[in-house]
Each structure stands twice: as C-alpha cells, then as structure tokens.
N, C-alpha and C positions, 0 to 999 in steps of 0.2 A: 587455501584454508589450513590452518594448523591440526596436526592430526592428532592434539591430544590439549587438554586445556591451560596445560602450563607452559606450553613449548614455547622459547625465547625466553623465561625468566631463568634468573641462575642465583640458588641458593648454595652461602658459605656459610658450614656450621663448623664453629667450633667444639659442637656438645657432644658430651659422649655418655655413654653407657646408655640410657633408656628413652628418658622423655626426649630430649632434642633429636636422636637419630628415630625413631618412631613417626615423631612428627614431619621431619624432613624427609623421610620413607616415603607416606604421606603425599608429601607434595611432590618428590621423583617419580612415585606411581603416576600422577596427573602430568606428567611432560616435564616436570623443571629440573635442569639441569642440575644437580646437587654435588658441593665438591666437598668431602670432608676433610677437615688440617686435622691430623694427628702427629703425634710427636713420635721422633726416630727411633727404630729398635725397635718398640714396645706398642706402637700406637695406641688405641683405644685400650683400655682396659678390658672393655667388652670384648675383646678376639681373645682372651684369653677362658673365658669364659664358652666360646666354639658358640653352640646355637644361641646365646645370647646377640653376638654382632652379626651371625648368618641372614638371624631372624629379621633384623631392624634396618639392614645396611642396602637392600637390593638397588638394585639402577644408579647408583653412585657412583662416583670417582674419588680417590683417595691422592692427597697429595703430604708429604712431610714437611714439617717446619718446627721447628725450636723456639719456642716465643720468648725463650730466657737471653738467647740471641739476636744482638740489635740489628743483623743483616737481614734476620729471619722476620722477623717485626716488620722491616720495611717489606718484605715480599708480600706478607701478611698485607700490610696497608694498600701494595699495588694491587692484589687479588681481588681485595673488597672494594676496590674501587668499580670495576666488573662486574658488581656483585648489585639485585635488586634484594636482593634478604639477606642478615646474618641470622645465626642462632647462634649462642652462647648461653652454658652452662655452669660457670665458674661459682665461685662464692662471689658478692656485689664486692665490686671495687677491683677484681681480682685484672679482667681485661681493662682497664682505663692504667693501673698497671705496667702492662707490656702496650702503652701507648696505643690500645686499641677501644679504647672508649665510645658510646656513640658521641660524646663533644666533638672529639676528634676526627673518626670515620665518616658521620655526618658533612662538618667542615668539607671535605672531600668529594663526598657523594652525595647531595639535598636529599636526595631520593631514595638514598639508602631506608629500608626497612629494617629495623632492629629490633631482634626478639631475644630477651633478655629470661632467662628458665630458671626458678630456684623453687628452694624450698618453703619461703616465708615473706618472699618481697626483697625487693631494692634498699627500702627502709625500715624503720619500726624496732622492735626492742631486741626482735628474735630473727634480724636477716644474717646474723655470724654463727647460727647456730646449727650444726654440721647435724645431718638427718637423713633420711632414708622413708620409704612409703610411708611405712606401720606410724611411724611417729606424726605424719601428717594426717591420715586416718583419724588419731587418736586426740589430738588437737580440733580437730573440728568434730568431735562427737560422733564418730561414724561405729568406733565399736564398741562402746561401753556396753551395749545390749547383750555382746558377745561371753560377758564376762560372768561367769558363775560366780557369786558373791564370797561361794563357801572356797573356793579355790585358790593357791597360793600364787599359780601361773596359768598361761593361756595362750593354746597356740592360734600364730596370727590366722586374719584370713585369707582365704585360696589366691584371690586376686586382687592383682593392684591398684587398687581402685584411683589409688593420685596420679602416680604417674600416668593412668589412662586417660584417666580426666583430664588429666593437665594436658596432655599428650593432644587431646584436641582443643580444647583454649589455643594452644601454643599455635596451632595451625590456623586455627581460625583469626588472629591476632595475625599470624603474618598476610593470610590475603584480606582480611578488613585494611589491613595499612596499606596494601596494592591497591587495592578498590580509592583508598581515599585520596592514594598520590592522581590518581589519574584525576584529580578535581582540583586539586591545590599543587598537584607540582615537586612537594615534598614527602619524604619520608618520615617515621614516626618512631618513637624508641618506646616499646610492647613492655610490659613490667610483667609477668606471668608467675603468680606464683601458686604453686602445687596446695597450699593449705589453703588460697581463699576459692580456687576453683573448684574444693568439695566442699566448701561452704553456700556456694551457689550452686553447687548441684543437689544440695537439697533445700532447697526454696522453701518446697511444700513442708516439709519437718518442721524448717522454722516458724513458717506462719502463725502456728498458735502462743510460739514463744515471744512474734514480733510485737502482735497485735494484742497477747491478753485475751485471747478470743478461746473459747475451750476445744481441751484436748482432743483427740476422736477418744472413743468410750475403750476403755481396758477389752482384753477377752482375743481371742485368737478366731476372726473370720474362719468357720470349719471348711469353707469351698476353696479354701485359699491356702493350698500345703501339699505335701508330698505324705500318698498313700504306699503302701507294698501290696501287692497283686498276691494272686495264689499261683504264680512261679518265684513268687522271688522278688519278682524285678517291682521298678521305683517309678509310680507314674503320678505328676503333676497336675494340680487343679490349679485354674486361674483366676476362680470365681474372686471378685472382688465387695464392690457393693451393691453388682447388678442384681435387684433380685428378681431380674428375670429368666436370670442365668443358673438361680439355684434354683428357682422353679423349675427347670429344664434337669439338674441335674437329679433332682428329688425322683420325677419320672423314669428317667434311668435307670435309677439306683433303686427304683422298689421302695424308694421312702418320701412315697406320697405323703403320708400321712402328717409329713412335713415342712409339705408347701407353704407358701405365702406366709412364710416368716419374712419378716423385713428385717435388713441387718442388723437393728438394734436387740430384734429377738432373738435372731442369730447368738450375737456376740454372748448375751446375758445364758443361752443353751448353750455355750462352747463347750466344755467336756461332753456333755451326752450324744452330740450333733459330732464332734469329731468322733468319739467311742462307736459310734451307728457309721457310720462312711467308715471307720477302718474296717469293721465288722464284713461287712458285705463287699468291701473291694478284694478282700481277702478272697473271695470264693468264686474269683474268675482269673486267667491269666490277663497279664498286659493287654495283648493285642486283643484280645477280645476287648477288652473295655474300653480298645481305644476305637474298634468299631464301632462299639455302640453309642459312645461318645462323639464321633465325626458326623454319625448316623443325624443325630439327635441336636446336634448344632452346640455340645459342653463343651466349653473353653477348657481342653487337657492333653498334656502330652508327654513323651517318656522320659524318663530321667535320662540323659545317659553320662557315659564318662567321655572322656578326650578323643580317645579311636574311634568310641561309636561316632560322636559327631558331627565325623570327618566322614563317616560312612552312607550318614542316611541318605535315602533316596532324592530328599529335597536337595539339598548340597551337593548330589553329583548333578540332578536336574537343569541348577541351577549355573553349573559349574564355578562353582567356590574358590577349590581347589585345582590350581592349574601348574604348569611347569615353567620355569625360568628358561629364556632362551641362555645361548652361551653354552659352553664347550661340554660343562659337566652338567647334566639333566640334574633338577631340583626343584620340591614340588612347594608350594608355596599357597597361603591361604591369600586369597586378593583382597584388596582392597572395594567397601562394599559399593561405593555409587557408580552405579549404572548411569551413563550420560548420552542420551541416543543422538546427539549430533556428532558423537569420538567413537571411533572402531574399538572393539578391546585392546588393550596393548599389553604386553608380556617384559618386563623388563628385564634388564641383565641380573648379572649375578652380582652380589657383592664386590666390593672390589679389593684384590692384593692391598696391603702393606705399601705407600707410597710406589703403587701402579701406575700414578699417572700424573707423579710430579717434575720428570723431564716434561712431558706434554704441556701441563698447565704453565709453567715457568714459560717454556717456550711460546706459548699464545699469549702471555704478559709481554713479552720482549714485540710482537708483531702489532703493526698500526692498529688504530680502532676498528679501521674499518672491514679490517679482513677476520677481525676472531668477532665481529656481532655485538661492540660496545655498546654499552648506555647510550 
C-alpha cells in the first residue's frame, strides 16, 4: 500500500512565486512527486525573496531549463511527458508560445492534467491584464467595505485572500482532473482563475445580489467582534445569529437583562448592546473571561498575533508545527488533513537551484520502465 496518497503521481510546474508553488506544495505534502523548471542563474523569482520560496517549495525537486531555448523546450516536452499534472502560471498564451501548450503537451500525453493559473482567465476582456492579489480582491468586491469614504488611501489587507483561494481551486482542479481520468482515460486543461475563485467564495454575499431577495438588516451583530479585556489583551466573540448563544453570553456577562433579544433586536440595539459588552469585558483579564466563557459553553477566544499562534497549547497538542527532515532542521506549519489510512510524513526541504537537473535529465534518457512511466 502507498504510504502517502499521492505517491506515484508526478507533478511539473512551471509556476512560480505563489499560487502554483503553494498548491503543488500541497500536493508534494500528500506523496506527489513534484519537479519544479525554473530558469538558469536566477530561477524563481521567489528565492530571491528567501522565506517566500522556503515557505512554498518543500518536498520538491528543482530542475533548470531555458524555455526561450528550442533544446530546452524539447527537454521540457520529454519531462511532461512523465508528467500526470502540469501547472503553469504564465500570462494565457505565453506557454503555447514556447511550444508548450496543452494542444500540444496533451497530443503527447491524453492524460496529461493541465492546470493553467492566472489572474482573470484564459479568455475574456481582462486575461492580459498584469495584476497581483489586492487587484483581484478588488475586482470581486471583497474590500470596498475596507475603505473609509473620507480617505484619500488605504492600506491593503493582512491576507491574501486570492492567491489562497485560488491556491486551493488550483489544487482541487488538479485532483478532480485525476479522479476524472481514471473514468475516461484522459486528461483535462483546468482554467483557474484567481478573480472568479473569490467570486465563488463568496456565494452567500452574493445571494441577495443574484436573487433580488433582501439584504441581511444594516447594524453590527454586538456578540460578533473583538472586545479588550482589563489587561489589555483582545478577546473574540463568535456569536452569530444563534440566539442561544447570546443568551448564553448575556448570563455570563451579567447582562441578563438582555436576554432573548432575537437578532433582529440585536442588530436595531447595536451601539448600546456593543457600548454594555465593551463596558463589562473591560473589568476582567483575558483569561478569566475565557474561563468563564469555556465554562458556560460562549463561542470566544483570544486574539492573538503570528508568535502567539504558533504557541498555543492547541497547536502544539496538536502538532501543527513540525520539522523538515534533511541536513538543516527547519520548522514548518503542515499541511492540515489528517488522513488516518497514511502515517504522517515530514518532507524534505526545499530544494537547491537546479539540484536535481542532471538526475531528472538522466531518468528522461532511461527506459519507461526503470524511472515508473505513464
């Protein structure tokens, strides 16, 4: 039995900097063999950047190739032949190009999986148009709410929300195409693009826009925000619409008097119902309130920043955070599914700068049947 669930596929990406090495990260953690082609000298861009390609590159093999190079192209074309997934990242058209197309690679391989990563699509008005997260964000409605009206600028937000999004589309797109070769035979060319995958990740937003159907009511949920304690520190409520959950919290908090509002009363109270919860959270530390919060069954927990965590007690419990095998220790957040028929596995480390394009080269050059063909 394979001791990890990707073992025997072998993904070639072309893509660099974020989304495609993330997602082919991804699928290296689960077993698949992943070889990155970067170009000579300089490869990724991302190694220039240090924990940028640290972060994203682990369990990989790194081979060089010059796609501007028509010798390098054909090595390219014998690789991918090898190959059940590509990923590429280019601007559309850019790989069909350097004679790496899926028309072409496809031709080749039926069963080639082609995962194809941009910014705005293969086609459409806006696929040449050079971009980065914030712009895609912004494109699909995700931060106008960010935006103080009275303000001339506005700093982005913390997280990338496309590229992570996309980051899983991207992955999910290459094993739906595995799942589907195993029933027809053939592989699939994946269009994946970064603005309509947070367009669909907010579904629910949209609904009242698709349907005409009314908005939720204005006002700010009070069980639903971030308090300050009386040390200091920043502790989260997660109350939503349950309102059995601010009944719960009402008790807690000493403000009975405020039960069995239904959210609609809620919302229509927001300043006074917020003004009363800051009031009184003020007058205990954190962890007190998070006792009596665990105690009492309130959906709440700490804020914390980046260190912390890495720190908490759940996260080590859990073991989260674990170490790269390989020469130099390196400690690494894992990847989250748990799969109780695969042991945990620990992968390598990133790999060198065209570390392991005599090897690859050389397992092109040896029969099928000794390097584990298609």
């Amino acid at each position: 039995m394979a001791s990890r669930p990707l073992d025997g596929i072998r993904v070639v990406t072309f893509a660099q900097l974020y989304q495609g090495p993330y997602a082919t990260m991804l699928l290296a953690d689960l077993g698949a063999d992943v070889i990155t082609v970067e170009r000579p000298g300089t490869g990724d861009p991302a190694r220039a950047q240090g924990a940028l390609f640290t972060a994203l590159n682990r369990g990989k093999r790194s081979v060089t190739l010059d796609l501007k190079q028509p010798a390098d192209q054909e090595a390219a074309r014998r690789l991918v032949r090898t190959a059940d997934v590509l990923f590429e990242a280019y601007r559309p058209g850019t790989m069909a190009r350097y004679g790496l197309g899926y028309a072409e690679l496809s031709a080749g391989n039926p069963g080639l999986v082609y995962v194809s990563v941009s910014g705005f699509g293969q086609d459409g008005p806006y696929r040449d148009r050079a971009g980065h997260d914030l712009m895609y964000q912004a494109a699909a409605g995700l931060v106008a709410g960010l935006c103080d009206q009275r303000g001339t600028a506005f700093p982005p937000p913390d997280l990338e929300a496309g590229a992570i999004i996309g980051t899983l589309y991207a992955a999910l797109g290459a094993l739906t195409g595995l799942i589907g070769r195993t029933a027809t035979g053939h592989g699939t060319h994946v269009d994946m693009s970064t603005h309509e995958a947070l367009l669909a990740a907010q579904t629910l937003r949209f609904e009242p826009v698709l349907t005409a159907s009314p908005a939720p009511a204005p006002g700010r949920e009070p069980g639903y925000g971030l308090y300050r304690c009386a040390d200091g520190l920043l502790i989260a409520l997660g109350i939503g619409f349950e309102d059995h959950f601010w009944d719960l919290l009402c008790r807690a908090t000493g403000l009975a008097g405020y039960e069995r509002l239904d959210q609609a009363e809620r919302l229509a109270e927001s300043d006074l119902l917020v003004g009363e919860l800051a009031r009184v959270l003020a007058t205990r530390t954190r962890a007190d309130w998070q006792e009596r919060f665990d105690r009492a069954g309130v959906p709440a927990g700490p804020v914390h920043r980046l260190g912390e965590a890495l720190d908490d007690p759940h996260v080590t419990a859990r073991d989260v955070v674990r170490t790269l095998s390989g020469p130099e220790p390196r400690r690494y957040v894992r990847q989250p599914l748990r799969l109780s028929a695969y042991p945990a596995h620990d992968p390598g480390p990133p790999p060198l700068l065209g570390q392991h394009t005599a090897s690859i080269l050389q397992e092109l050059d040896a029969p099928a049947a000794s390097r584990g063909g298609n």
